[in-house]
N, C-alpha and C positions, 0 to 999 in steps of 0.2 A: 484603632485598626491593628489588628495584629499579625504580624510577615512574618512568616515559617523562616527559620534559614539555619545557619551553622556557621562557625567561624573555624577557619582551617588557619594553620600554624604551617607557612611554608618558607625558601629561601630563595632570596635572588642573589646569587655570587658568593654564599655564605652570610646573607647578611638576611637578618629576621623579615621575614613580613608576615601582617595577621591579614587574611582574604576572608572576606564574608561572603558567605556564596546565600542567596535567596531563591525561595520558591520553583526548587528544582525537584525532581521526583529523588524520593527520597527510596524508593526500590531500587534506581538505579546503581546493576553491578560493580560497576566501577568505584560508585559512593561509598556501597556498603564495603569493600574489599578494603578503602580507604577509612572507614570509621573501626574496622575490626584490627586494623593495624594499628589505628594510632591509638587506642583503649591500652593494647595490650603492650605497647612502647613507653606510653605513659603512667602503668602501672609500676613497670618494673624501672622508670626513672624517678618516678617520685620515693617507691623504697630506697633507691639510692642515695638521695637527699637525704633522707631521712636519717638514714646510717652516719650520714657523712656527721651533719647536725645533733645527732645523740651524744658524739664525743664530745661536744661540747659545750650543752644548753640542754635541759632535763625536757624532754621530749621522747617520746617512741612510737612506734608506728600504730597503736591502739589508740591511741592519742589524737591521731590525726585521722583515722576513721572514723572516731567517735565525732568527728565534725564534717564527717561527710555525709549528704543525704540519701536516702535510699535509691537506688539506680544510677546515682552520678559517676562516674569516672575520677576515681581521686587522681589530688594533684595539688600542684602550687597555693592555689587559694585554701585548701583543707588544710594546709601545712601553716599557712598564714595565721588562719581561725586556729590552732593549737598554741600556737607560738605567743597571739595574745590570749589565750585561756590561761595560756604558763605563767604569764604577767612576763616575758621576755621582752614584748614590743609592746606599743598603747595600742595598736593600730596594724590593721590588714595592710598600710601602703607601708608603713616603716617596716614590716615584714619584709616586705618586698623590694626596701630602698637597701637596708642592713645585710641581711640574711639570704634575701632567695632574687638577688641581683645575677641577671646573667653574666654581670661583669667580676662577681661575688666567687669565695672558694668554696662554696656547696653547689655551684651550679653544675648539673649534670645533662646533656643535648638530650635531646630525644628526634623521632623520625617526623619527619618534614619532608613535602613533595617540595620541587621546584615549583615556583608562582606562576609560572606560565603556563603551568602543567596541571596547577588546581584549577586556573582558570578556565581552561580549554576542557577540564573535566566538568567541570560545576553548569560549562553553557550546553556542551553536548545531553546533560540530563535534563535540557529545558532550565536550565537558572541564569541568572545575573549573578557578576560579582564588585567589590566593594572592596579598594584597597582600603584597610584602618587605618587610624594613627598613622598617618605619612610622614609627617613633619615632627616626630616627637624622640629627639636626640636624646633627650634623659632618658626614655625607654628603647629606642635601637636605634642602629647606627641609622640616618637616613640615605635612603639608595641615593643614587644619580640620575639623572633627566634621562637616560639614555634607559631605566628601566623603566618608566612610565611609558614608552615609545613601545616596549617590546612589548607588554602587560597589556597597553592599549591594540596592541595587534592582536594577543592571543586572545579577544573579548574583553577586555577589563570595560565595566560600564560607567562607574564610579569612584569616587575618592573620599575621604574624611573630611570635609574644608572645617568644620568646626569642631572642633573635637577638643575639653579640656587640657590635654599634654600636647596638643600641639603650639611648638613655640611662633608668636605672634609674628616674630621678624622674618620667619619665611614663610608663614602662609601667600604673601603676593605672587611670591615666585610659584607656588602651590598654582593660586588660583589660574596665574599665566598659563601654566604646565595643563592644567586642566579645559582650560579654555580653547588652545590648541589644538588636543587631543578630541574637544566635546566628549569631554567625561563628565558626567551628573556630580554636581558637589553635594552631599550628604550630611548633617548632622548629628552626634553621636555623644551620648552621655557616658559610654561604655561604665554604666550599673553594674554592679556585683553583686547587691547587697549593703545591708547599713555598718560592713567593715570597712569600707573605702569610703574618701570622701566626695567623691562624684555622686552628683543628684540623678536620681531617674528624670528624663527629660528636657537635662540640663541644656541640650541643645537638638534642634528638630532639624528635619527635612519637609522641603515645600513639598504641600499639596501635588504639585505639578508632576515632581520627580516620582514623586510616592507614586501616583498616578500610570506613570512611563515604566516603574517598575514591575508595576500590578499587571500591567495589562497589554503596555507597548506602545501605548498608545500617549504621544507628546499633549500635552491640553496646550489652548493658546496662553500666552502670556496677556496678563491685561494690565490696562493703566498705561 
């Protein structure tokens, strides 16, 4: 089955979060005002990167186009795909652990709505959303209980419960937080391509949820 959706790049407190918005009208004004702003944010942060990165490691911006595909939006991963074309890194993730870490000196912000504020946009165009990677410290700070609370007010429907980089010693407190809330726990291989080491597939979402997402409709639980 395959579910239309988009992953939006937003912040709660200054602190990252990735929101998957699904099956929302993709005419909607607000979305596209939203997709044309962050193209044009992310174009002119990744030549920043770029810059910053050429003083130091034989890379330039032709470079990392040549590893973008037709109609994509460049960005961090095209910059990754260059980096191991260079032979600088073996690998898309060591790209992104070494060099193009947000905690890293090439890392350059780009435009982010508030989480609460993608949310409330993604359900007014008819969607659902989907906080990513919750629990995964090696990639962003993770919020506090206290933004599940506000997320889950603004619409948020679901959560990542299984997700590779999520670290294992707080998913319970995850699944609690979720359970509370009756946020949908979700599955996620977050695929890229055969530069990362995550499988396509590598982890699912029931039936049930899939189901609830699709249509809205809960199916019963059996057994």
């Amino acid at each position: 089955v395959l579910i239309r959706g988009m992953e939006l790049s937003t912040k709660w407190e200054g602190i990252t979060c990735h929101i998957l918005g699904y099956l929302f009208d993709p005419n909607d004004h607000a979305i596209q005002e939203h997709i044309v702003t962050t193209r044009a944010s992310r174009l002119t942060r990744t030549r920043a990167i770029v810059d910053k990165l050429s003083a130091d490691v034989p890379i330039t911006w032709d470079d990392v186009v040549a590893h973008t595909p037709p109609g994509a939006t460049v960005g961090r991963p095209h910059i990754a795909d260059a980096l191991v074309a260079a032979g600088v890194v073996p690998t898309r993730s060591a790209a992104f652990t070494h060099y193009l870490s947000v905690h890293g000196p090439y890392y350059v912000s780009h435009y982010a709505p508030q989480a609460c504020e993608a949310i409330r946009m993604v359900t007014a165009a008819g969607g659902k959303t989907v906080l990513a990677h919750p629990v995964a410290p090696a990639r962003n700070k993770v919020v506090p209980e206290r933004a599940f609370d506000e997320m889950a007010a603004a619409g948020l429907f679901g959560v990542e419960l299984r997700h590779p980089e999520n670290d294992p010693e707080l998913v319970p407190g995850l699944e609690r937080i979720a359970a509370r809330l009756q946020l949908r726990g979700f599955g996620a291989s977050d695929y890229h391509g055969s530069g990362k080491t995550n499988r396509l597939g590598q982890y699912t979402t029931s039936a049930e949820i899939i189901a609830e997402l699709v249509d809205g409709t809960a199916l019963p639980v059996l057994g």
